[in-house]
N, C-alpha and C positions, 0 to 999 in steps of 0.2 A: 368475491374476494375482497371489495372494498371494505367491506362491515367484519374481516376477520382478524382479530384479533390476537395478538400472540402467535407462535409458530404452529401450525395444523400438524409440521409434522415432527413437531418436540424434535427441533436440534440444537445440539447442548453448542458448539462448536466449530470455526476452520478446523480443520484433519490437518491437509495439502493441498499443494497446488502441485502440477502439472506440467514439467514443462519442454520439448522438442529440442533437442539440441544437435548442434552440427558435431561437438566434440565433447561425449560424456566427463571426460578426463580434463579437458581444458574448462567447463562448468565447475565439475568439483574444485576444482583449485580457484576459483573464482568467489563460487559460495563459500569456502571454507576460509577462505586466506584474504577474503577483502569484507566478503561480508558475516565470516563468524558463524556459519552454521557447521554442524558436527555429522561425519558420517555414520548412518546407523545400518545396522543388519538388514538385509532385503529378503525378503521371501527365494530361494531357492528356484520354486517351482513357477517361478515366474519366465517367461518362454522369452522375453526381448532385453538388447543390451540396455542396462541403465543403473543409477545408483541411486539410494536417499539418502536426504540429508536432513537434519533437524536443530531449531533454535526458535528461541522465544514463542514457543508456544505452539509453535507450525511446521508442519514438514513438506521438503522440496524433493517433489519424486521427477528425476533428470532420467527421460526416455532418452535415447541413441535415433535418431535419423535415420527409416533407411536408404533415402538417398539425401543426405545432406547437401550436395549441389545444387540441389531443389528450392531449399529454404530461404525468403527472400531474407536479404541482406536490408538491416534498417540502420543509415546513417546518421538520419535528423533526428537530435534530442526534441521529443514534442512532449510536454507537460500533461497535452491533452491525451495521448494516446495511453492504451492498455498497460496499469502499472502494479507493481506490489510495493507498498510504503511503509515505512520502517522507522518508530520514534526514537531520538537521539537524545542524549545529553546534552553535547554541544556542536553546533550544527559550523563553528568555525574549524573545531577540531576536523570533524568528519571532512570537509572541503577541505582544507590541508593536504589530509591522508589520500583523498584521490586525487587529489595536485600531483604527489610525489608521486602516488602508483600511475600517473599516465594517463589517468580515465579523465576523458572528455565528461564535461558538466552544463548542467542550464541550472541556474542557483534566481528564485523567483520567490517574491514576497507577496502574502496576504494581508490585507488589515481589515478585521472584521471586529466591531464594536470596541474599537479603540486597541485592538492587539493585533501583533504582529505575527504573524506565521510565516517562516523561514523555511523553503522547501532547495533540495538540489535533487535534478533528474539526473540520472545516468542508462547507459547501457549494460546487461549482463553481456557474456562474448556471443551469445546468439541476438544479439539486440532487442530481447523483452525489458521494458524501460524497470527500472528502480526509481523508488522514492526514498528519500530520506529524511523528513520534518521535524519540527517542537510543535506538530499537530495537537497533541494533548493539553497544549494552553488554551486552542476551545476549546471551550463548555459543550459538553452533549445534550441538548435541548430538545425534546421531542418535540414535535410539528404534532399539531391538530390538521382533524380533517382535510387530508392531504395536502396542505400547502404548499411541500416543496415541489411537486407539479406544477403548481399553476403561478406561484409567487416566484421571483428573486431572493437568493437568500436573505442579503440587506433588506429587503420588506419585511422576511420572514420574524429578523429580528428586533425591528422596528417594533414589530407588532407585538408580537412577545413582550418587550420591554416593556411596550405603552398598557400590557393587559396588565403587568405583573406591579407597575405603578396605580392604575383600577385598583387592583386589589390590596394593596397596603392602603389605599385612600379610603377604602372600605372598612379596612379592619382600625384603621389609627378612631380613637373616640372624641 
């Protein structure tokens, strides 16, 4: 698998995600009305309670529980835990907006190569975490022969930089 190359199994794209909820009906109003996704048509012949919804590119297919008192309850905003992240405009606006709507937050900075990455965590109402970043101010830099395994990212980019300085010393005459 290491020596492979591009997708073996030619996939163009995310479709959806997934996701178990205690109250189909308190999800949709959640996804639609905090976070902007649009309800679309579901297949008929589909045998279990749930709805989709769609935006930016991706769709959120919200299963019904069948026993929802089951589902654990997650209180603690963790950064680190299981999330879907979401690029913003403006990431003071967005903090605002769930100030007013009520939604607890964990608002956490990166600085990698001299830029700042602005992230806030939240919960949907079944507690699967949300992201919401200006992720897209890094640069997408591919990694050679596996490094982000075995290096730190700050190494990763160390090295990077120091390769990509090599080669303009290379090419300058």
């Amino acid at each position: 698998m290491k020596d492979n190359k591009g997708s073996p199994l030619k996939l163009s794209s995310v479709n959806h995600i997934s996701l178990v909820c205690r109250s189909v009906e308190e999800s949709i109003d959640f996804y639609q009305n905090v976070l902007g996704f649009v309800p679309v048509r579901r297949p008929g012949s589909l045998k279990c309670d749930g709805a989709w919804l769609f935006g930016y590119g991706i769709g959120i297919h919200l299963l019904q529980a069948e026993e929802p008192e089951k589902l654990p309850k997650k209180t603690e905003i963790n950064p680190k835990d299981n999330h879907l992240s979401f690029q913003c405009e403006s990431m003071d606006i967005v903090e605002k907006e769930l100030e007013n709507l009520g939604i607890a937050l964990v608002r956490q900075k990166v600085v990698e190569g001299g830029i700042d990455v602005e992230q806030l965590f939240f919960h949907d109402p079944d507690g699967f975490m949300i992201e919401v970043c200006n992720c897209d101010d890094i640069p997408m830099v591919p990694l050679a022969d596996g490094l982000a395994r075995t290096c730190s990212c700050r190494l990763n980019i160390e090295q990077q930089q120091q390769q990509q300085q090599q080669q303009q010393q290379i090419k300058a005459p």
